[in-house]
C-alpha positions as CSV (number, residue, x, y, z in Angstrom):
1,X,-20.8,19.9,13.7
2,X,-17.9,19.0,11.5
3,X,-16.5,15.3,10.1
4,X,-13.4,14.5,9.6
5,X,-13.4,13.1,6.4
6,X,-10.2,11.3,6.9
7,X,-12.1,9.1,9.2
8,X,-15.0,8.5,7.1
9,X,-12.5,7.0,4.5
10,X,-11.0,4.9,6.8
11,X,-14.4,3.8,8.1
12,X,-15.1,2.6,4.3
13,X,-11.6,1.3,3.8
14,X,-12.6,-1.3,6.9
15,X,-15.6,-2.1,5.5
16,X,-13.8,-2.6,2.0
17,X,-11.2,-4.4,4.0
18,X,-13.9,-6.8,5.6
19,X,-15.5,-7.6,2.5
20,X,-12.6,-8.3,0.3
21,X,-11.5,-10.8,3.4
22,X,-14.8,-12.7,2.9
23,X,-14.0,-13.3,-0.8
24,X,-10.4,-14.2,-0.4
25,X,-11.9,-17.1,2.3
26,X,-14.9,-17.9,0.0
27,X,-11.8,-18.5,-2.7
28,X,-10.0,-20.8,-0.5
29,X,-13.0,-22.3,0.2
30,X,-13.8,-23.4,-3.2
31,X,-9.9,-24.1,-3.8
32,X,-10.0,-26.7,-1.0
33,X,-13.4,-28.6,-2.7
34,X,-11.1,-28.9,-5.9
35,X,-8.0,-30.2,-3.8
36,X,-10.2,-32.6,-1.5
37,X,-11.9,-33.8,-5.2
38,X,-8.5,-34.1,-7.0
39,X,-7.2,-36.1,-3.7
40,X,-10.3,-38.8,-4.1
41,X,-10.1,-38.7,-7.7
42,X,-13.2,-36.9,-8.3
43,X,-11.9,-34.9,-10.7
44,X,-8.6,-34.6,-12.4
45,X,-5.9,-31.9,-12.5
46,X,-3.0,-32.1,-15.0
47,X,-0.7,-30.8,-13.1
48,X,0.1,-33.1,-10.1
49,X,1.9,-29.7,-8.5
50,X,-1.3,-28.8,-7.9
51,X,-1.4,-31.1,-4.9
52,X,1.2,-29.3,-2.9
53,X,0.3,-25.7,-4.2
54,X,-3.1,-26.2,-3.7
55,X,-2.9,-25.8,0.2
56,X,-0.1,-23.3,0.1
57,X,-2.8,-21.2,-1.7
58,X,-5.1,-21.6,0.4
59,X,-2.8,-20.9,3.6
60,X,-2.3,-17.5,1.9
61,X,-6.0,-16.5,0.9
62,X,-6.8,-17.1,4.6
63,X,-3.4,-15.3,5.6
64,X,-5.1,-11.8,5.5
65,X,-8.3,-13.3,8.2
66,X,-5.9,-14.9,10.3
67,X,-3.9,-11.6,11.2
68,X,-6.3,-9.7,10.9
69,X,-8.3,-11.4,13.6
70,X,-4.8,-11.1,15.7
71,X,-3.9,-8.0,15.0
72,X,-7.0,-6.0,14.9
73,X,-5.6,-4.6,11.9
74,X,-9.2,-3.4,11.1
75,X,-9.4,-1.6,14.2
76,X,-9.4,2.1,13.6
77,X,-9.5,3.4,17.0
78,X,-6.2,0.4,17.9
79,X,-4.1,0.6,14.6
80,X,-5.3,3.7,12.7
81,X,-4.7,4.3,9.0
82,X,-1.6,2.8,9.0
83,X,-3.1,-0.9,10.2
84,X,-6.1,-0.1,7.7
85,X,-3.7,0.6,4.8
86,X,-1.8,-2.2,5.8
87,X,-4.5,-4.8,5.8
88,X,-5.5,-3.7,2.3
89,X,-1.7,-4.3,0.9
90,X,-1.9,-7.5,2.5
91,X,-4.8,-8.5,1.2
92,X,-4.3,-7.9,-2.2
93,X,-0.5,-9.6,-2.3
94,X,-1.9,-12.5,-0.8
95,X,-4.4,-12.6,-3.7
96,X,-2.0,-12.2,-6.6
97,X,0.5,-14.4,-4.7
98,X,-2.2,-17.3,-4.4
99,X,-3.5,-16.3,-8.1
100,X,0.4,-16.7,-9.5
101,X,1.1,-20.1,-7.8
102,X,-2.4,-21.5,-9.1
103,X,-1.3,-20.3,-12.2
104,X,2.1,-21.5,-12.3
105,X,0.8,-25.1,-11.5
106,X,-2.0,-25.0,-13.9
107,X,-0.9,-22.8,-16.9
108,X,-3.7,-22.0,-19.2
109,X,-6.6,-23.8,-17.2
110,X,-6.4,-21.0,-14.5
111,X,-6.2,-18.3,-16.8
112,X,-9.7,-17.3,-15.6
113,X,-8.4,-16.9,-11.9
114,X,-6.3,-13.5,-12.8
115,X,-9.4,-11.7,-12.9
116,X,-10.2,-12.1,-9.2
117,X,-7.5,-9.6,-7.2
118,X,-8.6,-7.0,-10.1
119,X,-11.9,-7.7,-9.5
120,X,-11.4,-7.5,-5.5
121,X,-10.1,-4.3,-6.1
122,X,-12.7,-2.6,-8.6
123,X,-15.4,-3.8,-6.3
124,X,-14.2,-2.0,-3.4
125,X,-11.1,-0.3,-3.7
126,X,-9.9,3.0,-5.7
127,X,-8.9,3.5,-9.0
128,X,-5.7,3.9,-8.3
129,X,-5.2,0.9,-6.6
130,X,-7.5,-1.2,-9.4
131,X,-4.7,0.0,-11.6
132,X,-2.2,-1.3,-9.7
133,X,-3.4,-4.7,-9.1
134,X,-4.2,-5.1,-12.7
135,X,-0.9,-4.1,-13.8
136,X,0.3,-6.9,-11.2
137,X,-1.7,-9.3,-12.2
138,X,-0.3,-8.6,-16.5
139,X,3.2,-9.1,-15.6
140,X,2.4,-12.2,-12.8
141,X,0.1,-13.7,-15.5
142,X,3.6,-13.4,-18.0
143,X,5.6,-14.4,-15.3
144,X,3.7,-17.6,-14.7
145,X,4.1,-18.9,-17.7
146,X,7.3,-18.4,-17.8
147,X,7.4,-21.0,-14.1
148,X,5.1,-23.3,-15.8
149,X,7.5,-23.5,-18.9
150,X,10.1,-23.9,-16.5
151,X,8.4,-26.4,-14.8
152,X,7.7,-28.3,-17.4
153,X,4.2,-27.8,-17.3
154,X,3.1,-25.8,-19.9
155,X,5.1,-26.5,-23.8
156,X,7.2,-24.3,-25.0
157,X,5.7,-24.6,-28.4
158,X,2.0,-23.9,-27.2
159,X,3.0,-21.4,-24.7
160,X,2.4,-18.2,-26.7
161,X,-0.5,-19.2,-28.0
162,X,-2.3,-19.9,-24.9
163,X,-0.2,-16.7,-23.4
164,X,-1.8,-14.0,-26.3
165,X,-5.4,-14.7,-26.4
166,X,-5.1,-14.4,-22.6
167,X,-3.6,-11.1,-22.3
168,X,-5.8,-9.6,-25.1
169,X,-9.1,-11.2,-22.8
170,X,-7.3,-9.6,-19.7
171,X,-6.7,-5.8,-21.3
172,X,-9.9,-6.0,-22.6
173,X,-11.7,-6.1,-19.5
174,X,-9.5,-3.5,-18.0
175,X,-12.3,-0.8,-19.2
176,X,-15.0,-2.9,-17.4
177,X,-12.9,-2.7,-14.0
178,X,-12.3,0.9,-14.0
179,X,-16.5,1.6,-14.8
180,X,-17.2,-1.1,-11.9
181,X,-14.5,1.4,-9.7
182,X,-16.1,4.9,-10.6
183,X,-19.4,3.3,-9.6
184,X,-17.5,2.3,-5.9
185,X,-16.3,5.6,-5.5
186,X,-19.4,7.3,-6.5
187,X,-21.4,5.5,-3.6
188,X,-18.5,6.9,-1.7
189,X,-18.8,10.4,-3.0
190,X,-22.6,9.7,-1.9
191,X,-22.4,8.8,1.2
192,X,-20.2,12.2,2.2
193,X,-22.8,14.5,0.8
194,X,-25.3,12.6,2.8
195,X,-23.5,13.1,5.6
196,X,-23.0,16.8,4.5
197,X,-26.6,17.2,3.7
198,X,-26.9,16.0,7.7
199,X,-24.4,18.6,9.0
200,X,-26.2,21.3,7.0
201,X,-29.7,20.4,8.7
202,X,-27.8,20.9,12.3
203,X,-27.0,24.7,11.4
204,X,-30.8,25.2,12.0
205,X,-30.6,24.5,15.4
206,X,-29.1,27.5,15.5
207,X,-31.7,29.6,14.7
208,X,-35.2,29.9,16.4
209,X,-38.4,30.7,14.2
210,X,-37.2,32.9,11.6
211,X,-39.4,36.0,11.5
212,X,-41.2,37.5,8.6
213,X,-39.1,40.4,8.3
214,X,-36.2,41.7,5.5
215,X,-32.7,41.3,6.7
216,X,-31.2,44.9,7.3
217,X,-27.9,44.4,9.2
218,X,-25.4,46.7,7.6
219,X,-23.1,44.4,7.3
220,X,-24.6,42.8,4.4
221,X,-24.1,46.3,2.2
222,X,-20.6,46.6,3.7
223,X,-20.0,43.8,1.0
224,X,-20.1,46.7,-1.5
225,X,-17.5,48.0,0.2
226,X,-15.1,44.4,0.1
227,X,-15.9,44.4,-3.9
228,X,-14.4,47.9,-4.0
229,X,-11.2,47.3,-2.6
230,X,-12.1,48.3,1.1
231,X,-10.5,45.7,3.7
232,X,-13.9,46.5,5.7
233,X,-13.8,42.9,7.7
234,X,-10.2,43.7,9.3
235,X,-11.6,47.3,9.8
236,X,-14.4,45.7,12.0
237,X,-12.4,43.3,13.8
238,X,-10.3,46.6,14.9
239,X,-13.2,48.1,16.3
240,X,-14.4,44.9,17.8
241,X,-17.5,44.7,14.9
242,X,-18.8,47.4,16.2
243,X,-20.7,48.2,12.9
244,X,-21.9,52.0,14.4
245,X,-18.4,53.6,14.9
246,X,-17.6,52.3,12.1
247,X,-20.4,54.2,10.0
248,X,-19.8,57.1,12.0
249,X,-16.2,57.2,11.6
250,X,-16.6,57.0,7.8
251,X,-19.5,59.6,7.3
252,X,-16.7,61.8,9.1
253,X,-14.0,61.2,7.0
254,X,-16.4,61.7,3.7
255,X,-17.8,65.0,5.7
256,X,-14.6,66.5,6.1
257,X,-12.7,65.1,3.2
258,X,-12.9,68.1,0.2
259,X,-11.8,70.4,3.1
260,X,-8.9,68.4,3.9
261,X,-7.5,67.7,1.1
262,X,-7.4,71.7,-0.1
263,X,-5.9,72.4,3.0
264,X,-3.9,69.3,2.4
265,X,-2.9,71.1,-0.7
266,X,-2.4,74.8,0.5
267,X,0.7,73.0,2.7
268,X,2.2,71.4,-0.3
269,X,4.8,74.1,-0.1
270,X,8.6,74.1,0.9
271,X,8.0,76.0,4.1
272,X,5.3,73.7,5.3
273,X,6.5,69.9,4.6
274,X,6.2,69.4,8.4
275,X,2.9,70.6,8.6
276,X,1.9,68.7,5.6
277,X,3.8,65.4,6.9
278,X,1.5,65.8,9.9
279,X,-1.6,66.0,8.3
280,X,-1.1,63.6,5.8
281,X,-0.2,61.2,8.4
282,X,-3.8,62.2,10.1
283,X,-4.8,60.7,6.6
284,X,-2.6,57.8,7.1
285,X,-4.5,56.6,10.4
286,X,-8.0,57.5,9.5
287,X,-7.7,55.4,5.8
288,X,-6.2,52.7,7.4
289,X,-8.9,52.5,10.7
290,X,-11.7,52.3,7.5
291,X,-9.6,49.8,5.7
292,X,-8.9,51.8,2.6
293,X,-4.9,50.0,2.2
294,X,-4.2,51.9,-1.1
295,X,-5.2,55.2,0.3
296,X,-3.1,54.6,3.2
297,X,0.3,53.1,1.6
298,X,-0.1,56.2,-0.7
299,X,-0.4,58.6,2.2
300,X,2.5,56.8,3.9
301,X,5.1,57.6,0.8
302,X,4.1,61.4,1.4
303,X,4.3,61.6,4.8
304,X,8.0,59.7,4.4
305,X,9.0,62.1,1.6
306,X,7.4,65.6,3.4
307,X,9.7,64.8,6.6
308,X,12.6,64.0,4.2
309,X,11.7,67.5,2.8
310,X,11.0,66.0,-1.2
311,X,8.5,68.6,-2.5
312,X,9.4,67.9,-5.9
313,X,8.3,64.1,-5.3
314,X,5.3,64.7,-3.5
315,X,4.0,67.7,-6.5
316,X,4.8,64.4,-8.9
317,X,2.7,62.1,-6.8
318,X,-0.1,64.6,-5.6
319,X,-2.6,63.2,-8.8
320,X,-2.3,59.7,-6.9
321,X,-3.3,61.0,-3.9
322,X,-6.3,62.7,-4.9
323,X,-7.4,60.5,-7.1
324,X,-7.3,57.2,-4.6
325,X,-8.4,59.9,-1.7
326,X,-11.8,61.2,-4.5
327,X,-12.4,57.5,-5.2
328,X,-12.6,56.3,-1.6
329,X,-15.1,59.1,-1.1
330,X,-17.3,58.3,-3.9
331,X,-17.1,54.5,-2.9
332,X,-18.1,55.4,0.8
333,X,-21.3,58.2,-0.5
334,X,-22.6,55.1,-2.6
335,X,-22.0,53.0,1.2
336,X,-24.0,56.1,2.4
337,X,-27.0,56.2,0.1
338,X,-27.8,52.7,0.2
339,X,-28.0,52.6,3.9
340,X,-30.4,56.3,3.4
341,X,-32.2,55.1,0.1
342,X,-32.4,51.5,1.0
343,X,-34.3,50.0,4.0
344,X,-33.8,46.2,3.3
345,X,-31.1,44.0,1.8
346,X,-31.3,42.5,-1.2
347,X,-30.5,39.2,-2.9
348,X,-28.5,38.3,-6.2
349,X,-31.5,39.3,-8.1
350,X,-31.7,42.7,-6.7
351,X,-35.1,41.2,-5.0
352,X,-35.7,41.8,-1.0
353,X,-35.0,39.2,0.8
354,X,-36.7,37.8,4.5
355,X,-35.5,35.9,7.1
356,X,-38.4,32.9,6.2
357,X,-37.1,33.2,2.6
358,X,-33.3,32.9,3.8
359,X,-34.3,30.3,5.8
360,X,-36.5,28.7,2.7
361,X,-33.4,28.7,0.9
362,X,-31.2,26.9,3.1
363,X,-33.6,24.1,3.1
364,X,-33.4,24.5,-0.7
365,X,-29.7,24.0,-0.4
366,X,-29.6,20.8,1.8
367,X,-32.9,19.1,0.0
368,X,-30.1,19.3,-3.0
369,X,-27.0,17.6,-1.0
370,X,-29.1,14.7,-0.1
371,X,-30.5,14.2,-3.3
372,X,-27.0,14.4,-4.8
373,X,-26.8,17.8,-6.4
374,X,-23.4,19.5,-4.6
375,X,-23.7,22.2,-7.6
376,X,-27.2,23.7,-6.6
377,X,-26.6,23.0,-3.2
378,X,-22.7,25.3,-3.4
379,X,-24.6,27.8,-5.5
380,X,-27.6,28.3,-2.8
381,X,-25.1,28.4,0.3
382,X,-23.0,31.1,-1.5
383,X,-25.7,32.7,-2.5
384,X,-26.7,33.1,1.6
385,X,-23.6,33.5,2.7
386,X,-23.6,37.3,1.5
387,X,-26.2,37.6,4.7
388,X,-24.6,37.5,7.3
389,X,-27.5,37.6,10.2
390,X,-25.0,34.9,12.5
391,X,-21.6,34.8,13.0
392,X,-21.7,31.0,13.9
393,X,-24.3,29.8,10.8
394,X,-22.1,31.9,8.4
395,X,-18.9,29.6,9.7
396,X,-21.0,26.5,9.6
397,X,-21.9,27.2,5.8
398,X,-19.0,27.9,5.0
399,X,-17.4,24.5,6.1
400,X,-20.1,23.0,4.2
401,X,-19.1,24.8,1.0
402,X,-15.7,23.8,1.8
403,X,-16.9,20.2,2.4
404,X,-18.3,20.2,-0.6
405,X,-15.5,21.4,-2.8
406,X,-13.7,18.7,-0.9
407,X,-15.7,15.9,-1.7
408,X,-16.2,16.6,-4.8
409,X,-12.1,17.1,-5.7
410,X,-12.0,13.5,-4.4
């Protein structure tokens, strides 16, 4: 089972979306109890702009609701992320757009107000776009004083000293915004690995009751082989994974290997190129069915330069050959006394391992993801992942590794 993770931020962005549409209403909401108070002269505003800006602000704080509810904007399955992303810009404009008007009509006594889009923002969006809505609301909270100056609202005289202490006040809570943010997107980051930690439980189903008995699929000490240079997995694939011939083709090639190469060496004369451009290229095939590329791109330059009839270059580039040829067949005797000297795999400790301990371990591994520790969990998988007893569990840990490395880049 595999998430899209594109959709699970979507899915939050909606719900983000939703919310930050019930505190834009709740906002108009309480602006309309100050304009019905200011219209009976229950209170008093200074500013009697206030009575026509009043309800333009609140038209736009409900703006977002209203086409929203038309649209479907939150919708994923009608409008997608580009409906999603657009409901979010328009909810945040419509804030700092309300915010800026209030603020032109009431200078200095709405000062308090600027917080709100930021705070929307830190609550449940990124940090990026907290950073961007703060750094609208600095230059709209400058720019409104400039209307209200304009205006006639605010004096000239007072204006930067109301204007200062605000912007000081404002900055200075820009450190509380981006904490309230990281907490957001760790309940995010949460959430995924919960989700993870779910995924990783379904690999199980996989396997039936895991038997009390050491893994010993030779596949597991072919990794020796991938740490020493040998391409063994496209070697497999050639011969279908058919672990067997491969084994028996290699304890051939080890077998006959010293006597080839002497006679390998006999022919390195100017009478016998051809001969010697045949069997090198007999080399050629077998290094590259076991997966030994440097062997074979080595035997390929002689084979090139014995038909081209290049003795000298192939006496100046003999060492090469026999020393890649000698160290493929001390890699492969080591590949041959483990499988002779060793009857069960081993772990990272050099410690046998079982199938009830393997399976011990990956339980290990997702008790960690759901109790929020990707490190331990990453460190277990790859650990098991060196074992590979399925070829469908090993792909399904490794897209949880990968999920994990994902989510926590994010």
């Amino acid at each position: 089972m595999q998430y899209n993770y594109n959709h699970i931020f979507l899915e939050n962005r909606q719900i983000s979306n939703t919310s930050a549409i019930r505190w834009s209403c709740f906002t108009a909401m309480v602006i309309g109890i100050a304009w019905i108070f200011t219209l009976f002269h229950i209170i008093s505003v200074p500013a009697l702009a206030f009575q026509i800006i009043a309800p333009v602000s609140i038209f736009i704080l409900l703006l977002p609701a209203v086409v929203n509810h038309l649209m479907h904007l939150s919708d994923i399955l009608l409008v997608g992320s580009k409906g999603i992303n657009l409901l979010t810009g328009l909810i945040l404009g419509c804030n700092l757009t309300a915010v800026f008007l209030l603020s032109s009509t009431l200078s200095h006594y709405a000062s308090i107000i600027w917080l709100l889009p930021t705070l929307i923002a830190c609550q449940y969006y990124s940090k990026r776009i907290t950073s961007h809505i703060f750094l609208g609301g600095f230059i709209g909270m400058i720019l409104s004083f400039y209307v209200s100056i304009y205006l006639g609202i605010e004096d000239l005289n007072l204006a930067l000293v109301h204007l200062m202490p605000q912007l000081l006040i404002y900055c200075a809570a820009y450190p509380l915004f981006m904490n309230i943010t990281k907490r957001t997107e760790l309940l995010m980051k949460k959430q995924k690995l919960s989700m993870l930690a779910y995924q990783a439980k379904q690999t199980l189903d996989h396997l039936e009751e895991l038997p009390d008995t050491y893994i010993t699929d030779c596949r597991i000490k072919m990794r020796y082989l991938a740490k020493n240079g040998v391409d063994v997995d496209t070697a497999l694939q050639n011969m279908d994974g058919n672990v067997d011939k491969y084994n028996d083709f290699l304890l051939t090639f080890v077998g006959e290997s010293h006597r080839k190469e002497d006679e390998l060496f006999t022919l390195m004369d100017s009478d016998t190129l051809l001969q010697y451009g045949a069997k090198v290229h007999a080399l050629r095939v077998k290094s590259n069915a076991l997966g030994l590329r440097n062997l074979t791109d080595t035997a390929f330059f002689h084979e090139i330069e014995a038909y081209a009839g290049n003795l000298e270059v192939i006496q100046n580039n003999w060492e090469k050959l026999s020393f890649e040829w000698d160290e493929a067949c001390d890699v492969f005797t080591d590949y041959i006394q483990s499988l002779g000297l060793k009857d069960h795999a081993t772990d990272g400790q050099g410690k046998q391992i079982t199938f009830t301990k393997w399976g011990e371990q990956l339980h290990e591994a997702f008790d960690a993801l759901e109790t929020y520790d990707p490190d331990k969990a990453r460190s277990i998988l790859n650990e098991l992942l060196q074992y590979q007893i399925d070829a469908d569990i090993t792909q399904n840990l490794q897209n949880i590794v990968a999920n994990i490395d994902e989510v926590l880049k994010a």
